[in-house]
PAFI-154712 format. One record per residue (C-alpha): residue number from 1; x, y, z. Coordinates in Angstrom, 2 decimals. Each point is the difference from the previous one (the first is absolute). Layout:
REM PAFI-154712
ATOM    k     east    north       up
ATOM  NUM        X        Y        Z
...
***
This chain:
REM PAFI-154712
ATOM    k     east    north       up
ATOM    1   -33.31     7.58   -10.35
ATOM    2    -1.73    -0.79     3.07
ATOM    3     2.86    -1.90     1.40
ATOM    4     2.55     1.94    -0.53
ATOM    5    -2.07     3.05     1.39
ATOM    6    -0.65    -2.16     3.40
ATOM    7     3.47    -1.09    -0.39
ATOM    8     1.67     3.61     0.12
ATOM    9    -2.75     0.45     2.98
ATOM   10     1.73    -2.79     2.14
ATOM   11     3.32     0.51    -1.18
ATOM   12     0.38     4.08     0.92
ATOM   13    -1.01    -0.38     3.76
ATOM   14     1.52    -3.64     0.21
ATOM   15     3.42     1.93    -0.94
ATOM   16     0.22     2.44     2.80
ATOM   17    -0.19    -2.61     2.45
ATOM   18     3.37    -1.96    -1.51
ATOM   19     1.26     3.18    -0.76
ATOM   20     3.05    -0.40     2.36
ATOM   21     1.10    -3.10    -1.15
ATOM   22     0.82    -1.34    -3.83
ATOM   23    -1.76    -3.07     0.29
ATOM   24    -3.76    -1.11    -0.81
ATOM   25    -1.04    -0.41     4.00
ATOM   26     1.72     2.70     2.23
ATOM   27     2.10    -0.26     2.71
ATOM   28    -0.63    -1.38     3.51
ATOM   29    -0.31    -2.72     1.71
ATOM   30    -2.36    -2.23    -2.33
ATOM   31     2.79     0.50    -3.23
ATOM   32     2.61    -1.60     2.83
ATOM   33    -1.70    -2.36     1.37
ATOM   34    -1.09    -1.11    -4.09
ATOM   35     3.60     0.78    -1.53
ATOM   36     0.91    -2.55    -3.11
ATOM   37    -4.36    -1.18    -0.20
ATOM   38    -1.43     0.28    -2.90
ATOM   39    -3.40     0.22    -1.34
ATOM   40    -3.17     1.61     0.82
ATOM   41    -0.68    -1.47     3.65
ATOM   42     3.15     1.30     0.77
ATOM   43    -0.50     3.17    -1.08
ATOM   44    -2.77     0.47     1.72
ATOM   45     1.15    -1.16     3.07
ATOM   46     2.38     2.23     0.06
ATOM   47    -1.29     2.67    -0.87
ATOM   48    -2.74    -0.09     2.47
ATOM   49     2.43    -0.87     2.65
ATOM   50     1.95     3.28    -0.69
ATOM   51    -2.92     2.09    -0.02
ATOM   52    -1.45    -1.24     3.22
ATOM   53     3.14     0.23     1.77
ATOM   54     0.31     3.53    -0.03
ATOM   55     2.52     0.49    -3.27
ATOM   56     0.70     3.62     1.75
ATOM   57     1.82    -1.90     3.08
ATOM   58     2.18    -1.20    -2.58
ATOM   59     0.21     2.64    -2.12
ATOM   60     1.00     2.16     3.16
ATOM   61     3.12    -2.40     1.02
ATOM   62     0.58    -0.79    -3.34
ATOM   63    -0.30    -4.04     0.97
ATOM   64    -1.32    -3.07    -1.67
ATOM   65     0.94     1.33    -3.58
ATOM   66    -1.37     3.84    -0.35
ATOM   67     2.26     3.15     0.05
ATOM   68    -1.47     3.04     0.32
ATOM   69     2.93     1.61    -1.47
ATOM   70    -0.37    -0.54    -3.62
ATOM   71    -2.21     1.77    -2.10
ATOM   72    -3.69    -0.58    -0.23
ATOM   73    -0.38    -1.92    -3.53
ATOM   74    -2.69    -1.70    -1.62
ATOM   75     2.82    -1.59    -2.16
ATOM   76    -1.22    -3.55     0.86
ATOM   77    -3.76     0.37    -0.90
ATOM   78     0.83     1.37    -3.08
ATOM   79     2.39    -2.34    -1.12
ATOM   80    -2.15    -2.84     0.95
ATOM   81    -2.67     1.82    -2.22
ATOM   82     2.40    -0.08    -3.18
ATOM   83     1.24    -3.65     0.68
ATOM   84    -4.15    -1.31    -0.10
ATOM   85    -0.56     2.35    -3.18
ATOM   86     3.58     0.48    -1.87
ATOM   87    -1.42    -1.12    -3.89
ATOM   88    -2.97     2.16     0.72
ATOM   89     2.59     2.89     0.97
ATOM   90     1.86    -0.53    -2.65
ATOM   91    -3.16     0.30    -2.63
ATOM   92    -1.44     3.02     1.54
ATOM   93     3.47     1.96     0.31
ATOM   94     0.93    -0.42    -3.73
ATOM   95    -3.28     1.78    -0.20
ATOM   96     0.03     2.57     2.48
ATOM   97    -3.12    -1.22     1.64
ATOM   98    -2.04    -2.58     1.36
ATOM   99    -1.84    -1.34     3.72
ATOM  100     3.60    -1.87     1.01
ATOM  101     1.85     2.98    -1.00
ATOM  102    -2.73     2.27     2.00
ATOM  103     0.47    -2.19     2.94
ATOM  104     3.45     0.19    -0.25
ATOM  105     0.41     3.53     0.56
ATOM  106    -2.57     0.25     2.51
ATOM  107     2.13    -2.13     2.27
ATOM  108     2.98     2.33    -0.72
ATOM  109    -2.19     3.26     1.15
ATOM  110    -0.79     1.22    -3.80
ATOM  111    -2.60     2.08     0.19
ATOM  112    -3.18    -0.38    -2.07
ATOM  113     0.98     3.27    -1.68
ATOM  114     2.89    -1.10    -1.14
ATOM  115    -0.39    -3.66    -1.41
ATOM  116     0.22     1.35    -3.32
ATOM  117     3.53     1.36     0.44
ATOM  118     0.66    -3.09     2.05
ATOM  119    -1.14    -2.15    -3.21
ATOM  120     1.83     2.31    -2.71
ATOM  121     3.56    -0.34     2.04
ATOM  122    -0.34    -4.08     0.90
ATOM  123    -1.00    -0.26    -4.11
ATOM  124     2.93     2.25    -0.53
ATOM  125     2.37    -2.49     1.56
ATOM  126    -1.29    -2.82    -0.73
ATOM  127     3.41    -1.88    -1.43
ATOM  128     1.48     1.11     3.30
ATOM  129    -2.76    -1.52     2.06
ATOM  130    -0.19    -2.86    -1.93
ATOM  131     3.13    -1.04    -1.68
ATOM  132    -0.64    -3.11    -0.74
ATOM  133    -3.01    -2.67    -0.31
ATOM  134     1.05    -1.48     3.40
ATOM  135     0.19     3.06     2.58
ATOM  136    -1.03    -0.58     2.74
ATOM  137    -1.84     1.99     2.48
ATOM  138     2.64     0.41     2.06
ATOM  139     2.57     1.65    -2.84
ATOM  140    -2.90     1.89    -1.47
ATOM  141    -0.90     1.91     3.39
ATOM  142     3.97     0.57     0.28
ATOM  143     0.11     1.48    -3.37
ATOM  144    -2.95     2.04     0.94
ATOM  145     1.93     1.31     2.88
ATOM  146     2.89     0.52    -1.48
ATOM  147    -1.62     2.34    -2.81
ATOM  148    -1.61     2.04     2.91
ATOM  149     3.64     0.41     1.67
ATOM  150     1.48     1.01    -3.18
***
């Protein structure tokens, strides 16, 4: 319980700073100068790089990567969220409840209030979130969306 509490703690604020771009670092100069690296070093790197290189700079001419012309999304947080915690989604959805389920709609803006109603409509569409054994994250948040366009 802990962790997942501390982990929605890190996650919320650590969202509005890649909230411009759909990927798990930013945009800036640190996520081109780290393009095709992997791992955690990397990560780092670049994410410290674009944050102490003034990310507004390139955010203004819409250089190295970020466009301030799209809409502000959290899109990549979350679905980095449901990747690390899919079978634990999947368990508290079919029952309309749970801490991954919780977090889950906190990162979407759910308000406290309404986790129950949150809860009751995931459970409620459960075979459509989760067709199969082997969703992935990826087709489950789609499905999600596409019930809330619908």
């Amino acid at each position: 319980m802990r962790r997942l509490a501390l982990l929605v703690l890190i996650a919320v604020p650590l969202s509005s700073g890649v909230a411009l771009a759909d990927n798990d670092v930013g945009c800036g100069v640190g996520t081109t100068l780290m393009a095709g690296r992997s791992g955690l070093v990397s990560h780092v790197l670049a994410s410290w790089t674009n944050g102490s290189t003034g990310n507004s700079v390139s955010l203004t001419f819409n250089s190295f990567g970020c466009d301030s012309t799209g809409e502000v999304t959290a899109d990549a947080q979350l679905r980095k969220f449901a990747a690390a915690n899919i079978d634990q989604l999947a368990h508290d959805v079919a029952r309309g409840e749970g801490e991954a389920l919780a977090a889950f709609a906190h990162l979407l803006g759910v308000q406290g209030s309404q986790a129950e109603v949150f809860g009751a409509f995931t459970q409620a569409h459960f075979e459509t979130l989760f067709p199969s054994a082997d969703v992935d994250s990826n087709q489950m948040i789609d499905a999600f969306y596409g019930l809330l366009q619908g």
